[in-house]
C-alpha positions as a Markdown table, in Angstrom:
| # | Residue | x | y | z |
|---|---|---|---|---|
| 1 | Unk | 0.0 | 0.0 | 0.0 |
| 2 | Unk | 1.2 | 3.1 | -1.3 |
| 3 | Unk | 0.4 | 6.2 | 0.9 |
| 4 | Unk | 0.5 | 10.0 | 0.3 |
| 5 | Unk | 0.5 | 11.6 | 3.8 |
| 6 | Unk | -0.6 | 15.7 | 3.9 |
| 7 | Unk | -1.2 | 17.8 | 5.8 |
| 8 | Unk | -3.7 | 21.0 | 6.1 |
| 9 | Unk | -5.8 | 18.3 | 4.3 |
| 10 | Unk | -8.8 | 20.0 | 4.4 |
| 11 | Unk | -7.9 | 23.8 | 3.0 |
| 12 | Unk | -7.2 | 24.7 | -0.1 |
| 13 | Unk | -3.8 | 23.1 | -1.3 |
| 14 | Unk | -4.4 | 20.1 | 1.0 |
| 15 | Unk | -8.0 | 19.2 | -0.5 |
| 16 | Unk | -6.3 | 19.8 | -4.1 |
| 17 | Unk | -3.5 | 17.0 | -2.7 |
| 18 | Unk | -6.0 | 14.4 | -1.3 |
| 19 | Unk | -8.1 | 14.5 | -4.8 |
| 20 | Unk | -5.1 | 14.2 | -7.0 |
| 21 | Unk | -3.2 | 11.6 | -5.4 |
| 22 | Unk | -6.4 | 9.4 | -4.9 |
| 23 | Unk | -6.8 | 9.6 | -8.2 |
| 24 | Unk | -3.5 | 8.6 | -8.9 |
| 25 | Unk | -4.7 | 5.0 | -6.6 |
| 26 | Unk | -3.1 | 6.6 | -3.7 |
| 27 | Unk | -4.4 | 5.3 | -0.1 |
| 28 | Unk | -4.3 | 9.3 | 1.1 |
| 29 | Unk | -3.9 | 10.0 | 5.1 |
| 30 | Unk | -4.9 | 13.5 | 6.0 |
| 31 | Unk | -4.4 | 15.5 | 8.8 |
| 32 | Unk | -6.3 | 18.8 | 9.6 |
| 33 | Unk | -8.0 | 19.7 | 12.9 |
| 34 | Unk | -9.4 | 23.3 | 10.7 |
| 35 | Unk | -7.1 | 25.3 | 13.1 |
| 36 | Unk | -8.5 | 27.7 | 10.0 |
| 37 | Unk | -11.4 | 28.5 | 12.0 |
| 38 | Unk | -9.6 | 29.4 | 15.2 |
| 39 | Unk | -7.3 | 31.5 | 12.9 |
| 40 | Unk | -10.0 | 33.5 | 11.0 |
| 41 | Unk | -13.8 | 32.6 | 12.6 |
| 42 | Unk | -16.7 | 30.1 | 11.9 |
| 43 | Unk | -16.8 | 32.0 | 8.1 |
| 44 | Unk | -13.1 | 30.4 | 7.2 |
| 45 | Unk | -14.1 | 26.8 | 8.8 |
| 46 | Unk | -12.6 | 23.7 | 6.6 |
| 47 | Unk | -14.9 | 21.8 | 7.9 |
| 48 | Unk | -17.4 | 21.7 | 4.8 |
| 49 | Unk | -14.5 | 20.9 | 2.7 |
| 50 | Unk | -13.1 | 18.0 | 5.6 |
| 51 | Unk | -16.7 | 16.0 | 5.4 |
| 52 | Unk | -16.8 | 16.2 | 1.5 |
| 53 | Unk | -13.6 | 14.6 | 1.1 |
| 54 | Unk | -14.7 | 11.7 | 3.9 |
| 55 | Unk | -18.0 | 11.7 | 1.5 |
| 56 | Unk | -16.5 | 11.2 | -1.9 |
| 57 | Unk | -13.0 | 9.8 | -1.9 |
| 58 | Unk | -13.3 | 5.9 | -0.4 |
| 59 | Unk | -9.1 | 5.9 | -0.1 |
| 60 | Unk | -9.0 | 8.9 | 2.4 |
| 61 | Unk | -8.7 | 8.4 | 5.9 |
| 62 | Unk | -8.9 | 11.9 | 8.3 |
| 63 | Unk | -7.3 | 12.5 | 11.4 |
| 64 | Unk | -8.3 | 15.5 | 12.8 |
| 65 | Unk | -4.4 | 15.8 | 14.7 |
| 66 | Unk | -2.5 | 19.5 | 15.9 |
| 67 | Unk | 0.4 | 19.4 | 13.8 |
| 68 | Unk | 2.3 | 20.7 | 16.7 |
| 69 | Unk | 1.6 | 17.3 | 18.9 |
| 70 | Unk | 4.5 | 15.4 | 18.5 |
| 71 | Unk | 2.7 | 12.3 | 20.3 |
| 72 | Unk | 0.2 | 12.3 | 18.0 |
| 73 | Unk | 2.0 | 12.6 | 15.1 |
| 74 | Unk | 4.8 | 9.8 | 15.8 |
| 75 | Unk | 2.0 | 7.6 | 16.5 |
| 76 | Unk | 0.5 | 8.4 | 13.0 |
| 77 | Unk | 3.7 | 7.7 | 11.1 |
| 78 | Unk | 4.7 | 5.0 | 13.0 |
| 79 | Unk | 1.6 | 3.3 | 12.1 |
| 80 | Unk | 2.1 | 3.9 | 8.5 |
| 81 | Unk | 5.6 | 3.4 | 8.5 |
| 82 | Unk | 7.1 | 2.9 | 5.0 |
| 83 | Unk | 4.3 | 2.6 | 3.5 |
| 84 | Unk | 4.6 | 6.5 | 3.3 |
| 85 | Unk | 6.0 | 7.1 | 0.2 |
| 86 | Unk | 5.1 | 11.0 | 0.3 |
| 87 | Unk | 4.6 | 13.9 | 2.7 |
| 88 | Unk | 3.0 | 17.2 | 1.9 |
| 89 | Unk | 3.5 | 19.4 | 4.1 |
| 90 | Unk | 0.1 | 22.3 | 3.7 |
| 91 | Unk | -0.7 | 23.1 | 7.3 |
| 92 | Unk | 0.2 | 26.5 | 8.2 |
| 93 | Unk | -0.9 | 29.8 | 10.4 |
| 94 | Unk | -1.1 | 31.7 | 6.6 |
| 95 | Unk | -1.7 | 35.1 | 7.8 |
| 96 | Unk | 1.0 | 38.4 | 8.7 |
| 97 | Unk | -1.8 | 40.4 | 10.6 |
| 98 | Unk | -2.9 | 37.1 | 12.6 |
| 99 | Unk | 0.5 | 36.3 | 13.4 |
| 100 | Unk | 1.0 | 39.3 | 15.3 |
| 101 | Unk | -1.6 | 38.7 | 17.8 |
| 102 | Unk | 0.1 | 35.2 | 18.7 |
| 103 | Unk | 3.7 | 35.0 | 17.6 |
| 104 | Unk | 3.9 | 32.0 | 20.1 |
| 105 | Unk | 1.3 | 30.3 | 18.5 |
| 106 | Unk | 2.1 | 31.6 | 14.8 |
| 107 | Unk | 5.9 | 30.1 | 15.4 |
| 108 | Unk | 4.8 | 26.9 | 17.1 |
| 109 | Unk | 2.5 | 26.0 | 14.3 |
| 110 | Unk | 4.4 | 27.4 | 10.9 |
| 111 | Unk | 8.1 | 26.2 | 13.0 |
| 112 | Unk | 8.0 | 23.7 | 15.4 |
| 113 | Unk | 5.0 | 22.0 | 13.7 |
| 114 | Unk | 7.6 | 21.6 | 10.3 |
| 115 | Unk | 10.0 | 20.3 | 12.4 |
| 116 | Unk | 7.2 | 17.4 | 14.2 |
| 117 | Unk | 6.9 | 16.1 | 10.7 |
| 118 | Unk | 10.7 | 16.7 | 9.5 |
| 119 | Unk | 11.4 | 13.9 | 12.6 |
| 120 | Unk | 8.6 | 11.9 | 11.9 |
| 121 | Unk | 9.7 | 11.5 | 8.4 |
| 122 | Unk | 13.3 | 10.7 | 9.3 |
| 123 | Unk | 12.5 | 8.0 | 11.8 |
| 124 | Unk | 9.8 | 6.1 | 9.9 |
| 125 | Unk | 9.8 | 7.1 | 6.5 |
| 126 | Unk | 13.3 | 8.5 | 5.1 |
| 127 | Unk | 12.1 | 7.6 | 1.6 |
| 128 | Unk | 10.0 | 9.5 | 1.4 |
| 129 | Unk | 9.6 | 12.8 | -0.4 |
| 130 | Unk | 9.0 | 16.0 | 2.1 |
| 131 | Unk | 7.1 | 18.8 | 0.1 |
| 132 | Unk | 7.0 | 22.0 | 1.8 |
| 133 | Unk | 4.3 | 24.5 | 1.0 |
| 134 | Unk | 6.7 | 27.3 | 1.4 |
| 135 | Unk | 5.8 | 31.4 | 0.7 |
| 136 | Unk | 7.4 | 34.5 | -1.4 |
| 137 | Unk | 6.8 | 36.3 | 2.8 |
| 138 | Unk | 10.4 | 34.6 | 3.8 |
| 139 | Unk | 12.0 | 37.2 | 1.4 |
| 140 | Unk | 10.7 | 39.7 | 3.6 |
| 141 | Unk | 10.2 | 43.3 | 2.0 |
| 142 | Unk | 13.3 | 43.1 | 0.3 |
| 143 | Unk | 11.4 | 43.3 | -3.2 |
| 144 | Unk | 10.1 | 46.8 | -2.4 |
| 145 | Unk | 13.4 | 47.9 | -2.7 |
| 146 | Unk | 13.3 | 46.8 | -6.6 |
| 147 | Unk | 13.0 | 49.7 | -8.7 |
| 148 | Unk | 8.9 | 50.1 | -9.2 |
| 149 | Unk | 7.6 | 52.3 | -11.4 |
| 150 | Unk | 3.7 | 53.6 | -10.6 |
| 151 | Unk | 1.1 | 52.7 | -13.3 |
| 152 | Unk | -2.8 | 53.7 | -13.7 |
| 153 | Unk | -3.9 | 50.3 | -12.3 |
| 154 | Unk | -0.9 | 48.7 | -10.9 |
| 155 | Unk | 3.1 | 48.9 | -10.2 |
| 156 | Unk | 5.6 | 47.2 | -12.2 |
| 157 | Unk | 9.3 | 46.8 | -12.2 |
| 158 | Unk | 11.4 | 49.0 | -14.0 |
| 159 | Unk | 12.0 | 47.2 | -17.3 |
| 160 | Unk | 15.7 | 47.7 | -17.2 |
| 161 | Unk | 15.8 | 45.1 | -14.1 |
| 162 | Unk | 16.8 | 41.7 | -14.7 |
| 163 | Unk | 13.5 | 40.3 | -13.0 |
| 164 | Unk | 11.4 | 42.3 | -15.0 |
| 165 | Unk | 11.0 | 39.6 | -18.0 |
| 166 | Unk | 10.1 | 36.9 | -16.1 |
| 167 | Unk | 9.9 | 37.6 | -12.4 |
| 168 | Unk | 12.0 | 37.0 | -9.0 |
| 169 | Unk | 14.4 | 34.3 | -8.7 |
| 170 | Unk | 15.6 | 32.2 | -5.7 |
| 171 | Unk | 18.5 | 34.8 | -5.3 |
| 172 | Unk | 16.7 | 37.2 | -3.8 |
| 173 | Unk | 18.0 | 38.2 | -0.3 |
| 174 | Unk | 16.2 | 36.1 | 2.3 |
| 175 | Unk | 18.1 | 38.4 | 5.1 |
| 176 | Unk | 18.1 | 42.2 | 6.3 |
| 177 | Unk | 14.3 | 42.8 | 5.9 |
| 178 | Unk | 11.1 | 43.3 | 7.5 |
| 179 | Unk | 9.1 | 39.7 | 7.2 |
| 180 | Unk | 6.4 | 40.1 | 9.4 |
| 181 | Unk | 6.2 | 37.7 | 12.6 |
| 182 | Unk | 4.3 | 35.2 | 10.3 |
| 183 | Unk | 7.3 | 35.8 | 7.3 |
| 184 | Unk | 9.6 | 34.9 | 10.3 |
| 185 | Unk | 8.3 | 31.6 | 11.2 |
| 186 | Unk | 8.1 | 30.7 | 7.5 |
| 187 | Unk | 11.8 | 31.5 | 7.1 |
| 188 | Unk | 12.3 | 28.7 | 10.2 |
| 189 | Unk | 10.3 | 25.9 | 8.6 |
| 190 | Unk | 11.3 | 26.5 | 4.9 |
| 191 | Unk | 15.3 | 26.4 | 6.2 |
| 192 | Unk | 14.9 | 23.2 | 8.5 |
| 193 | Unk | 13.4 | 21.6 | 5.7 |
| 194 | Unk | 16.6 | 22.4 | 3.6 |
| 195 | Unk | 18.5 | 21.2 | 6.5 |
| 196 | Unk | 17.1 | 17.9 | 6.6 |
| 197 | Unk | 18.1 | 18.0 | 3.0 |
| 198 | Unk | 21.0 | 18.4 | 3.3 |
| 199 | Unk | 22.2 | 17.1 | 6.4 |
| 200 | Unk | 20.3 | 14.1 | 7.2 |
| 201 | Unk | 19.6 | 13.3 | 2.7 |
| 202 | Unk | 15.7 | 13.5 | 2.9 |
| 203 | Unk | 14.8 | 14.4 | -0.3 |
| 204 | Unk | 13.0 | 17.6 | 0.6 |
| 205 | Unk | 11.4 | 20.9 | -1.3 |
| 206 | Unk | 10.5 | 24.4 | -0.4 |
| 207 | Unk | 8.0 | 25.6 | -2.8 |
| 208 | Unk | 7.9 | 29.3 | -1.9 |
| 209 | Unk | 4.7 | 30.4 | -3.5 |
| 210 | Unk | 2.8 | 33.4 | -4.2 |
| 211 | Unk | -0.9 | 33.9 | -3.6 |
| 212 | Unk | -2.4 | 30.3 | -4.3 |
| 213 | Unk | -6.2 | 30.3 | -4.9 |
| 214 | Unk | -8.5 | 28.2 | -6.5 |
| 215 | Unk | -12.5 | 27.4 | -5.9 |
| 216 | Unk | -11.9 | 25.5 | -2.7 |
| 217 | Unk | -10.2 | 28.4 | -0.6 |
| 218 | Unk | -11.9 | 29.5 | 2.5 |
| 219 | Unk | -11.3 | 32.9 | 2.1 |
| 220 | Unk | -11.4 | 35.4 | 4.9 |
| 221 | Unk | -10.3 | 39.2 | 4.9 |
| 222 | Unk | -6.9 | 38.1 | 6.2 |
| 223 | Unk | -6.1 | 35.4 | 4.2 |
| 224 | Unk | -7.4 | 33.9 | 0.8 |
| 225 | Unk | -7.2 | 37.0 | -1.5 |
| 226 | Unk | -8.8 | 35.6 | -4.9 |
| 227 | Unk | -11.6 | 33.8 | -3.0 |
| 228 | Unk | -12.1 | 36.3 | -0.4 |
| 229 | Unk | -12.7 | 39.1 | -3.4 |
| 230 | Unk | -15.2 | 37.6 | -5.3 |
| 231 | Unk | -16.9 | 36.0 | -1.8 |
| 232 | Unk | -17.2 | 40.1 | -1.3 |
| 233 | Unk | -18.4 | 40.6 | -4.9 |
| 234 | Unk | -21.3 | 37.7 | -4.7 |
| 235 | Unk | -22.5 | 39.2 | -1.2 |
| 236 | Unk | -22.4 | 42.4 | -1.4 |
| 237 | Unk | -20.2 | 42.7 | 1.3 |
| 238 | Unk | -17.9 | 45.3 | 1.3 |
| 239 | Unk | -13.9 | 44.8 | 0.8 |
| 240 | Unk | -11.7 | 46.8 | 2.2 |
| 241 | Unk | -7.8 | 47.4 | 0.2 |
| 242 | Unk | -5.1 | 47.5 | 2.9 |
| 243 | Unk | -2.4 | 50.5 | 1.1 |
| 244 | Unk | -0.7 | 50.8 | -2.1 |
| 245 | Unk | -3.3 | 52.2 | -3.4 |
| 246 | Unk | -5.0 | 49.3 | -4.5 |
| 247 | Unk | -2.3 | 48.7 | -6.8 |
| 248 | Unk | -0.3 | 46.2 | -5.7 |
| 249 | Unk | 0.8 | 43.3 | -7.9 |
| 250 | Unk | 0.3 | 39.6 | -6.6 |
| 251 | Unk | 1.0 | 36.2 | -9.0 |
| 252 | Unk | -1.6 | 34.4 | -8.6 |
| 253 | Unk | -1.6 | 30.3 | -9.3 |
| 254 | Unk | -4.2 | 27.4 | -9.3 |
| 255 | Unk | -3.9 | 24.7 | -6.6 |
| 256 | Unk | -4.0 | 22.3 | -9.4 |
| 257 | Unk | -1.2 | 23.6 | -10.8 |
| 258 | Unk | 0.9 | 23.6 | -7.5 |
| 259 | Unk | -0.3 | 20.0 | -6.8 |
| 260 | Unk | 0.7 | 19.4 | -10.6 |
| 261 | Unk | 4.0 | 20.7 | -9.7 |
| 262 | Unk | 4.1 | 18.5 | -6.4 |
| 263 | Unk | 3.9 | 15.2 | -8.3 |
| 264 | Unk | 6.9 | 16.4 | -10.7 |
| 265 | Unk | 9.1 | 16.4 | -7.8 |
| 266 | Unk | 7.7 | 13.6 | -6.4 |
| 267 | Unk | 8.1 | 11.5 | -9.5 |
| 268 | Unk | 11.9 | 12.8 | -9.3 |
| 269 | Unk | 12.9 | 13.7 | -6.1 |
| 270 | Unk | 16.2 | 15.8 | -4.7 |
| 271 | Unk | 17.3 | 17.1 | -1.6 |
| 272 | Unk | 17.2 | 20.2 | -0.5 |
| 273 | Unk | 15.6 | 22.2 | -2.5 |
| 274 | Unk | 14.3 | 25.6 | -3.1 |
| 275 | Unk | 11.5 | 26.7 | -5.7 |
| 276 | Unk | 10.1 | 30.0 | -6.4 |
| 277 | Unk | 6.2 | 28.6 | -7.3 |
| 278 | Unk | 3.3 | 30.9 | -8.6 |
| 279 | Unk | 1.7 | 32.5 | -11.4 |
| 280 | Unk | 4.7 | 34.1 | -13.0 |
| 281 | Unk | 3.7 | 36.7 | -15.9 |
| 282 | Unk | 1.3 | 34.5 | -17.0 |
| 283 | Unk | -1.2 | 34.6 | -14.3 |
| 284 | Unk | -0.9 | 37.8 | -12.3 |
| 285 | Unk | -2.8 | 41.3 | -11.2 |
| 286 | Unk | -2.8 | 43.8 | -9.3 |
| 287 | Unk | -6.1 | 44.1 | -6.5 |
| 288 | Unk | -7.2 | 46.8 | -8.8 |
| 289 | Unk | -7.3 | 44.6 | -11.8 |
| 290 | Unk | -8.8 | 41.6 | -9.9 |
| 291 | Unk | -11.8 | 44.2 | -8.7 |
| 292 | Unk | -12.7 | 44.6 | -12.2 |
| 293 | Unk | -12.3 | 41.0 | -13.2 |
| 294 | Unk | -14.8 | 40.6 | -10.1 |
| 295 | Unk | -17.3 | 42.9 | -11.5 |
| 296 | Unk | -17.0 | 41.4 | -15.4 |
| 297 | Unk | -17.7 | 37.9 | -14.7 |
| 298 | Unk | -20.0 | 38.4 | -11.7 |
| 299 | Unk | -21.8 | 41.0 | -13.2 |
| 300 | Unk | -22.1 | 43.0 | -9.7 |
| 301 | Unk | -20.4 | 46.5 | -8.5 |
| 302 | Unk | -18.2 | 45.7 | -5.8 |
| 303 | Unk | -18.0 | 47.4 | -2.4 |
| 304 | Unk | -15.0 | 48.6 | -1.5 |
| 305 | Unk | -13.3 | 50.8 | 0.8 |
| 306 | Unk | -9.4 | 51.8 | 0.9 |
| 307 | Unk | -6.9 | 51.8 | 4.1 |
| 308 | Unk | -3.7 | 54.3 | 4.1 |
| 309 | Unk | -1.8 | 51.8 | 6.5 |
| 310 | Unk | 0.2 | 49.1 | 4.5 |
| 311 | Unk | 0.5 | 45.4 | 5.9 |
| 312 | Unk | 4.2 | 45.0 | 7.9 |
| 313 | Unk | 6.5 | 43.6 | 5.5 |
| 314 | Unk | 4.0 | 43.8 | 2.3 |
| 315 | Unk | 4.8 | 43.0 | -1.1 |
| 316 | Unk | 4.6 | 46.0 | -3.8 |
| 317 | Unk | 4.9 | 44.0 | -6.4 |
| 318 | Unk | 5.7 | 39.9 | -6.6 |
| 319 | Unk | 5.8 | 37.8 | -9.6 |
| 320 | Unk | 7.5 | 34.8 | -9.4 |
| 321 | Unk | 10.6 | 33.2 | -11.8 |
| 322 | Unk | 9.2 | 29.8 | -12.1 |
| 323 | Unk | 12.4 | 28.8 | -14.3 |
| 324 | Unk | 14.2 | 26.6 | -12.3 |
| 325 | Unk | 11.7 | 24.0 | -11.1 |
| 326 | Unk | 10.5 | 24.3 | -15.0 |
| 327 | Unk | 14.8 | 23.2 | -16.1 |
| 328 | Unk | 14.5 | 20.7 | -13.4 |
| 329 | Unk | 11.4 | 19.4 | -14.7 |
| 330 | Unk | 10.9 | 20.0 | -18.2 |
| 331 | Unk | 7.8 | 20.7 | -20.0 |
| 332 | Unk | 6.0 | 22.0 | -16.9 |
| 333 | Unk | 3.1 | 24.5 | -17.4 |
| 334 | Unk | 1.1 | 26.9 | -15.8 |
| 335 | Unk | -2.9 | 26.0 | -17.1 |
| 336 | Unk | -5.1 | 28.6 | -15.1 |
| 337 | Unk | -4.7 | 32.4 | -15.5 |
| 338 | Unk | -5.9 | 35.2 | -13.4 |
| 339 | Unk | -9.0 | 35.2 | -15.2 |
| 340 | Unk | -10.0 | 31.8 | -15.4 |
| 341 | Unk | -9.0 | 31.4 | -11.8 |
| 342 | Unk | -11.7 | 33.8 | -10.7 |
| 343 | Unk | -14.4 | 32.3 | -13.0 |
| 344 | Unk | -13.8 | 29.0 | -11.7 |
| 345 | Unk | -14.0 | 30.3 | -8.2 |
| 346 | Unk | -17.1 | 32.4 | -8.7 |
| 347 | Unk | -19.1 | 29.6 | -10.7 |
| 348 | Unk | -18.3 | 26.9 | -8.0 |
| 349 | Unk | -18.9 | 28.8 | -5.2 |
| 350 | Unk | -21.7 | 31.5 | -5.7 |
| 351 | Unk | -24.9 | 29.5 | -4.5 |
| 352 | Unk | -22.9 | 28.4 | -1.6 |
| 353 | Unk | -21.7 | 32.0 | -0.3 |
| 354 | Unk | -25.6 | 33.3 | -1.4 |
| 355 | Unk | -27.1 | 30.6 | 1.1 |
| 356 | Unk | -24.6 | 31.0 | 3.8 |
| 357 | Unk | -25.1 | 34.9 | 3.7 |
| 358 | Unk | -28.8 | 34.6 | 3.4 |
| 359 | Unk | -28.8 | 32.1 | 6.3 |
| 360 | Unk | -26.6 | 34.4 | 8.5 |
| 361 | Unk | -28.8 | 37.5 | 7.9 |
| 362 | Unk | -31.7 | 35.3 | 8.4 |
């Protein structure tokens, strides 16, 4: 029996996982307890998404664990054992603003809840593959130091800069920058997992992503930008832009097409890893630009308010270089754009948000 462990099973790139590694004939174990909800309120709750899985997917087996109990978790992989063949690691405390009101629990879960599953792996599955849902957030705000240039809708990069073509690469500084307290935490997981790349041979992966999305996302305001938007847009209810003027720029990228890029490396594995994942110039906008995509498909004006104050250690602008997982794994391709992102999102979801919001105003 071939198993795919993961993590965070029940959001939005864990959900992805579980369905495409069934598929695949995959026994799946998932672990989520929808921490989500303590995170971001009853409105950001996994657990809708946690009892369709258990519904439709006979190979999926839930345990609803904290990442962070080591008990718990040994006991989980040393029931398994070898039979693990992959670990995908998409549990996380997601949010800078959140962080800041626990930094205790922010670090214990985006940290020490990495390094749980880093030791588990080592002791009863070493063969196994460890994917790491990584973030841009551990470069800090060293990109709003690249040289931006102000547009009607949006910023963008001075075209003279090498990352203007096709986006940041892995070299930019990690160090000397404002992360935010959740950026911080990230930084610690995403470098242990290197670590037990390199030092202990697991073959391990940070895939330090942009703003992942896609039609299962429990969006709330501070997390889950795409879904959170057009939730706004469908309800009426009104969104509010936090600085830059509304015009800062954010790759955007399908959980298919992460778990897509999860299998690559899992079909060819290395150690140590480090990938700058997300929508790249193919599949990015500015929150300006996603507003109006809002309005065009939903056919709705959206509500929206703007806030001078800038989130600690913001990006102005982010598009990912997704060149050097694509040369390690040729013939690798983005599928969904911006736009095709939010239609999905809005068609899958709309009767669902309508009847929750006419329920709660009931």
């Amino acid at each position: 029996m071939s198993i795919a462990l993961i993590t965070g099973s029940a959001g939005l790139i864990g959900s992805e996982a579980v369905r495409y590694f069934a598929a695949k004939g995959m026994h799946v174990v998932g672990i989520d307890n929808d921490m989500r909800k303590y995170f971001f309120g009853p409105e950001a709750s996994t657990e809708w998404m946690r009892k369709q899985l258990e519904a439709t997917i006979p190979n999926y087996q839930h345990y609803s664990i904290d990442i962070r109990d080591q008990g718990a978790i040994f006991e989980v992989f040393r029931h398994c054992g070898r039979d693990i063949s992959l670990v995908v690691h998409a549990a996380a405390q997601p949010s800078h603003d959140w962080a800041a009101r626990e930094p205790l629990t922010d670090f214990s879960v985006n940290a020490t809840g990495t390094l749980t599953l880093l030791e588990a792996t080592r002791q009863f599955c070493p063969d196994a593959p460890f994917i790491f849902t990584s973030t841009n957030k551990v470069y800090g705000d060293s990109p709003n130091a690249l040289p931006l240039v102000e547009h009607e809708s949006r910023w963008e990069l001075d075209r003279a800069h090498k990352f203007a073509e096709k986006g940041i690469t892995e070299e930019q500084p990690v160090d000397q920058s404002t992360h935010s307290v959740f950026g911080a935490s990230k930084v610690a997981a995403d470098t242990m997992v290197q670590e037990y790349g390199r030092y202990f041979g697991l073959k391990t992966a940070c895939f330090r992503a942009g703003c992942l999305t896609g039609p299962n996302h429990s969006g709330a305001q501070l997390h889950g930008f795409l879904a959170y938007l057009m939730k706004c847009n469908v309800t009426g209810t009104r969104y509010t832009v936090f600085g830059y003027k509304g015009k800062q720029v954010r790759d955007n990228m399908h959980s298919s097409d992460l778990v897509r890029a999860f299998d690559r490396f899992f079909q060819s594995p290395r150690s140590g890893e480090v990938y700058n994942i997300g929508g790249s110039r193919f599949s990015n906008c500015s929150v300006l630009e996603a507003i109006a995509m809002c309005e065009e498909i939903s056919g709705l004006k959206m509500k929206w308010e703007s806030a001078r104050e800038n989130r600690i250690g913001d990006h102005i602008w982010w598009i990912s270089d997704i060149r050097k997982f694509q040369s390690h794994y040729p013939g690798y391709e983005l599928r969904f754009d911006c736009r095709a992102i939010l239609r999905e999102i809005h068609d899958r979801n709309q009767d669902r948000w309508k009847e929750v919001s006419r329920v709660a105003g009931a």
